[in-house]
C-alpha positions in Angstrom: 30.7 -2.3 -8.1 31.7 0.8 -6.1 29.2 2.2 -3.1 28.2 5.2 -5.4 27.4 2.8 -8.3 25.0 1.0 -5.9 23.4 4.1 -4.5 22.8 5.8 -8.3 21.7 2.0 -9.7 19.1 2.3 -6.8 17.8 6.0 -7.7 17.9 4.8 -11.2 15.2 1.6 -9.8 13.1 3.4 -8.1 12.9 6.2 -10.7 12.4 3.1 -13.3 9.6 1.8 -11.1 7.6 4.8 -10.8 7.3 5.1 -14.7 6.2 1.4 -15.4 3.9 1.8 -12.3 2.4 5.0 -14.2 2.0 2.5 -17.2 0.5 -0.1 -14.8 -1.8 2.6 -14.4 -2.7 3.9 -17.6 -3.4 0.1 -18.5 -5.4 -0.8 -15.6 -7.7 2.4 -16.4 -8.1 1.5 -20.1 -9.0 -2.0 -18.9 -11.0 -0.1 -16.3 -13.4 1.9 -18.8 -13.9 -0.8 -21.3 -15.2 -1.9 -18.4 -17.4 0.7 -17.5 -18.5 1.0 -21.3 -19.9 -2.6 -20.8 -21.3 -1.9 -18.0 -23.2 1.3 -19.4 -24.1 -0.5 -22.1 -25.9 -3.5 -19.6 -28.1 -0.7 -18.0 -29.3 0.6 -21.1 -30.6 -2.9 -21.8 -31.9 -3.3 -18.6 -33.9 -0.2 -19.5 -35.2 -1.3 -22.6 -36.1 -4.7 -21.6 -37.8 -2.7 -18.7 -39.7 -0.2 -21.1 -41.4 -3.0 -22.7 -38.8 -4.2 -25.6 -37.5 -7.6 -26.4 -34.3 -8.7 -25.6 -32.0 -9.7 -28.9 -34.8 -8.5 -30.9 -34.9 -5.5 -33.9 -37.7 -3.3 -34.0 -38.9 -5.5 -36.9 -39.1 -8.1 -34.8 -36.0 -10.0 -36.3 -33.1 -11.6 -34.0 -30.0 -9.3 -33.6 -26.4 -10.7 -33.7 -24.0 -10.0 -31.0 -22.8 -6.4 -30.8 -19.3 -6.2 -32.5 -18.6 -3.3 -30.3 -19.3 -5.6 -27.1 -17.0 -8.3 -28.2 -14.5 -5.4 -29.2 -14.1 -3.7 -25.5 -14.2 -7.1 -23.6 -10.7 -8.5 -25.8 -9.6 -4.7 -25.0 -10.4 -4.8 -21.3 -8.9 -8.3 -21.4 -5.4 -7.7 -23.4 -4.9 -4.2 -21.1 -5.8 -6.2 -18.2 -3.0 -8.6 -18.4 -0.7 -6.4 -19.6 -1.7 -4.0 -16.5 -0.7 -7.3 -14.1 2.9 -7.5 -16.1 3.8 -3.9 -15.9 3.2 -4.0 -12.3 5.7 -7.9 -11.6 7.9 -5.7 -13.7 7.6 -2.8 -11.5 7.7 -4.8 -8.5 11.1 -6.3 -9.5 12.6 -3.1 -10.5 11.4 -1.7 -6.7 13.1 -5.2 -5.1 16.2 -3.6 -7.3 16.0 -0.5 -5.8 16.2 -1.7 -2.3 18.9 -3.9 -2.8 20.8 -1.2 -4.2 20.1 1.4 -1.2 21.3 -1.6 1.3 24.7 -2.4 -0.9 25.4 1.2 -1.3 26.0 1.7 2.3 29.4 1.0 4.1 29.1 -1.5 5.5 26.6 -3.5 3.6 23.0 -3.3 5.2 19.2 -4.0 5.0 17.4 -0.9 3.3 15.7 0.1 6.7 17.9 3.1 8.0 15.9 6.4 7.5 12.0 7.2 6.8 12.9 7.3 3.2 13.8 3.6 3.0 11.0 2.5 5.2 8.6 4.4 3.3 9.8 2.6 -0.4 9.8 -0.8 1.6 6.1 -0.5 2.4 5.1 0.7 -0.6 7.2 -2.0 -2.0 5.2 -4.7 -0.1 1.9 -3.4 -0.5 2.4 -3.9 -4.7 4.4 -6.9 -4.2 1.2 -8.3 -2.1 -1.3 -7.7 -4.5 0.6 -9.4 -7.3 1.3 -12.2 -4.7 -2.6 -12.5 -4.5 -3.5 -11.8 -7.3 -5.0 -14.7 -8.8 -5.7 -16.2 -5.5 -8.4 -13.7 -4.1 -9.2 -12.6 -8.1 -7.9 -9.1 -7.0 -7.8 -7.4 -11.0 -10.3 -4.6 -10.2 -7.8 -3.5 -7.1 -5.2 -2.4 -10.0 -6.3 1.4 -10.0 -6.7 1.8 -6.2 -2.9 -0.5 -5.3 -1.3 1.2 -8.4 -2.5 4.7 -7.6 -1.3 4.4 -3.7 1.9 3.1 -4.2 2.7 5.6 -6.7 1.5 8.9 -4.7 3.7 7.1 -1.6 6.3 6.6 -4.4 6.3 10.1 -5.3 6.2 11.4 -1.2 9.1 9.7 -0.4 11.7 10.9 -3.4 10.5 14.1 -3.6 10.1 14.7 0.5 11.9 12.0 2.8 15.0 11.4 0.5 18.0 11.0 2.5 21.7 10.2 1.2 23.1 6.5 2.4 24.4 6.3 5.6 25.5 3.6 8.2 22.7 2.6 10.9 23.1 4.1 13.9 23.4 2.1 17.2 20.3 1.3 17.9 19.6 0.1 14.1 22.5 -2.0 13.9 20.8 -5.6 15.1 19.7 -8.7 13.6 16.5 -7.5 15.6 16.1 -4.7 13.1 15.7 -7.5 10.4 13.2 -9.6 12.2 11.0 -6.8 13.8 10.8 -4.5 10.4 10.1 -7.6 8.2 6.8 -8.5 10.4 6.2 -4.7 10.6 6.2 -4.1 6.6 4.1 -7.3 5.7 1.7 -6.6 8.2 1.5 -3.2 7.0 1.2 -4.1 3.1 -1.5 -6.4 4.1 -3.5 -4.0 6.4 -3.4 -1.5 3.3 -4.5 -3.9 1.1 -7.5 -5.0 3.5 -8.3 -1.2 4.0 -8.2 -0.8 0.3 -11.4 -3.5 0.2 -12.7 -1.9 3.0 -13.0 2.1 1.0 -14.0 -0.2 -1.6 -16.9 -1.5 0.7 -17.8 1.9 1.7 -17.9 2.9 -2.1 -20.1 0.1 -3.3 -22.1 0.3 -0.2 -23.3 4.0 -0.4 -23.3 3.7 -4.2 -24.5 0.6 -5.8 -25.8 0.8 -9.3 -22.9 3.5 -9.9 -21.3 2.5 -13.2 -17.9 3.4 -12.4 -17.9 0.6 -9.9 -19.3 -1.5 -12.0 -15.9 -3.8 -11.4 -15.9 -3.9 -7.8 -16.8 -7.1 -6.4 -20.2 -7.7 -5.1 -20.5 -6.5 -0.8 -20.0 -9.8 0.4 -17.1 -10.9 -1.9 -15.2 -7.5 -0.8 -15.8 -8.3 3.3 -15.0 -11.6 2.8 -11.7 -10.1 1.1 -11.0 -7.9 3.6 -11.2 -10.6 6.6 -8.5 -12.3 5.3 -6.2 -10.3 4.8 -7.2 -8.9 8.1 -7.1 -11.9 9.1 -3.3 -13.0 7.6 -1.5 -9.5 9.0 -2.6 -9.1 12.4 -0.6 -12.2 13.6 2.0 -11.1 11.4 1.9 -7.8 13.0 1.2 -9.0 16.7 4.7 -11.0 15.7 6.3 -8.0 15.0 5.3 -5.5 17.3 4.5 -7.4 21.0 7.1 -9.6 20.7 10.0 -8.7 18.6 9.7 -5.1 19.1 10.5 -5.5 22.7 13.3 -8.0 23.0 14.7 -5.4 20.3 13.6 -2.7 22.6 15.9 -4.5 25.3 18.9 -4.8 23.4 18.8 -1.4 22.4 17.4 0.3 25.0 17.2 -2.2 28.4 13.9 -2.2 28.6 11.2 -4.3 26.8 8.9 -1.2 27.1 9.8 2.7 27.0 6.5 4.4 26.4 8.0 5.8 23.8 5.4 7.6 21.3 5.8 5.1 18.9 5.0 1.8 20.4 2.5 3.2 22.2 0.9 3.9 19.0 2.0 0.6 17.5 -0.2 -0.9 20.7 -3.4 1.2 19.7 -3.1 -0.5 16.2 -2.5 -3.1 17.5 -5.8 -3.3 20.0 -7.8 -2.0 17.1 -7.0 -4.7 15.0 -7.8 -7.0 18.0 -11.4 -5.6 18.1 -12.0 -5.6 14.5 -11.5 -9.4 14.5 -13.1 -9.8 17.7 -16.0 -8.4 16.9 -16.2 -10.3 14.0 -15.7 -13.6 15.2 -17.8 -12.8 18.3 -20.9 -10.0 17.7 -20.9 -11.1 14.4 -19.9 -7.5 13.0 -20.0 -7.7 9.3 -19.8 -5.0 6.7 -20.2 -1.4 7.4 -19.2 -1.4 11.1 -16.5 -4.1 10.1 -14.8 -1.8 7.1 -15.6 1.1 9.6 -13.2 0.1 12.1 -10.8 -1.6 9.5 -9.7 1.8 8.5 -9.8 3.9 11.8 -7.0 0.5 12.3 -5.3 1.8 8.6 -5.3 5.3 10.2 -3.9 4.5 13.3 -1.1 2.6 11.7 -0.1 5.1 9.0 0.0 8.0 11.7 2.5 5.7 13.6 4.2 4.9 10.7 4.7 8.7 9.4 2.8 11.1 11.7 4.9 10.2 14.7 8.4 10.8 12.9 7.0 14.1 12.5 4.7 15.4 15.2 6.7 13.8 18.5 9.7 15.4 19.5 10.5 12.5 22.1 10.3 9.3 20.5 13.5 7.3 20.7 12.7 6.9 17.1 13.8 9.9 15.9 16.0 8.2 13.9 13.3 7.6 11.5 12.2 11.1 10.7 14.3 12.7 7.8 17.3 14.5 9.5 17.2 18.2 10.1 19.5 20.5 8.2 22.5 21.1 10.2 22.4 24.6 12.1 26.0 26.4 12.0 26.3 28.6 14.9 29.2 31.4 13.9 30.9 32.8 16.3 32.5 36.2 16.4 36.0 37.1 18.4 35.4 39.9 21.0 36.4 43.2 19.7 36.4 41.8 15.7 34.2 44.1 13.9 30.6 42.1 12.6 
């Protein structure tokens, strides 16, 4: 296969990955309101039972069978639910193809970490390919919507705003460092998003608790608990990847382990506020609100370094992340030649 083959087979990926996302979607919010029907359903029970009538019995005073309907919605929720959880390993798998492609289509043959584009569909990548990961393991199904939803609006950002043609990686790219430094940075990251994900999800359930529509969430303690460890899992990962990789690359590159540079500096803040969230965990005892508080001024910290410093900073040395500029043509006129 030619370079261009590669480069349109990975459009074609990613493009093929948004839509069975989108289906991922539509599934997981079918399974979703099926849910919240039963849930509705439960309340109005509750009611009843609470306004003085019998549980499972008629107004004659007879036994009721099981409502149809009830059985109905849970084999609905049930069959959209696991279909929901293929779409998305589908997805997933067509997003791994997409990346492969981006990295073959280039000349020489490279990883798919070059511009903001490709770093952008490798997080997003991550975060989805985490939550099927854990899926069973931390009995993350009501997550679908929220993982689903961000992955495709990131999805979306990064076609329709930070697409960039293939190119070679510049100097400072072109190290095995680049492999071992992003790899820790983009796990880290999926699994910070997916702990700040539990963390809104907190909040949600926190300020809101007999809300139907959250009827799915996890009870408070199961969604801290969920939090912690992936909080827990990604900020070695990440202290891997940013205090000790990200400087010995630093040296190669640059020759120095440490340049100020906008970008690390902001990696260190994550970094330190990640440190504290744990800390104050495992040491004041911080639990819950204060816990998912701090959790997500760390998930803002890092996406601001992550995009908002490609943008914003004119001095970072990398700049080679930002989406390139187009290219000003200065014309210039002979003396004398008429304008």
């Amino acid at each position: 296969m030619t370079d261009h083959t590669w480069g349109v087979l990975s459009n074609q990926a990613i493009s093929a990955a948004g839509v069975v996302y989108f289906l991922a979607l539509l599934c997981a919010l079918v399974e979703w309101s099926a849910w919240l029907s039963r849930a509705k359903t439960s309340v109005a029970e509750k009611e009843l039972v609470g306004a003085g009538a019998v549980a499972g019995e008629t107004d004659a005073g007879t036994e009721t069978a099981t409502d149809p309907a009830d059985a109905v919605r849970e084999q609905r929720a049930e069959l959209f639910g696991r279909l929901s959880v293929l779409l998305t390993a589908i997805a997933v798998l067509c997003h791994l193809g997409a990346l492969v492609g981006r990295g073959m289509a280039a000349d020489p043959n490279r990883v798919p970490w070059g511009n903001m584009y490709e770093f952008t569909i490798s997080g997003s990548f991550v975060v989805a390919a985490a939550y099927v990961v854990l899926y069973r393991r931390l009995k993350l199904a009501w997550m679908a919507p929220w993982v689903l939803g961000f992955t495709l609006v990131v999805l979306m950002l990064a076609v329709i705003g930070l697409y960039e043609p293939v190119a070679p990686l510049t100097e400072a790219l072109n190290s095995y460092w680049l492999v071992i430094h992003v790899i820790a940075a983009i796990i880290a990251t999926g699994g910070f998003t997916l702990g700040g994900i539990a963390s809104v999800a907190y909040l949600f359930k926190k300020r809101f608790p007999d809300a139907a529509l959250l009827a799915r969430v996890p009870e408070l303690d199961v969604l801290d608990r969920i939090s912690y460890r992936i909080h827990a899992f990604a900020f070695p990962v990440w202290t891997f990847g940013v205090l000790i990789s990200g400087p010995i690359w630093a040296h190669e590159a640059w020759g120095s382990y440490w340049n100020w540079d906008p970008k690390e500096v902001w990696a260190f803040i994550t970094w330190v506020v990640y440190a504290g969230y744990l800390h104050a965990r495992a040491t004041a005892g911080w639990k819950g609100k204060k816990a998912a508080i701090v959790a997500l001024i760390g998930l803002a910290t890092l996406w601001f370094n992550f995009i908002g410093i490609n943008y914003f900073s004119s001095t970072s040395q990398h700049s080679y992340a930002a989406p390139a500029a187009p290219a000003v043509v200065e014309l210039t006129v002979p003396e004398g030649a008429s304008r």
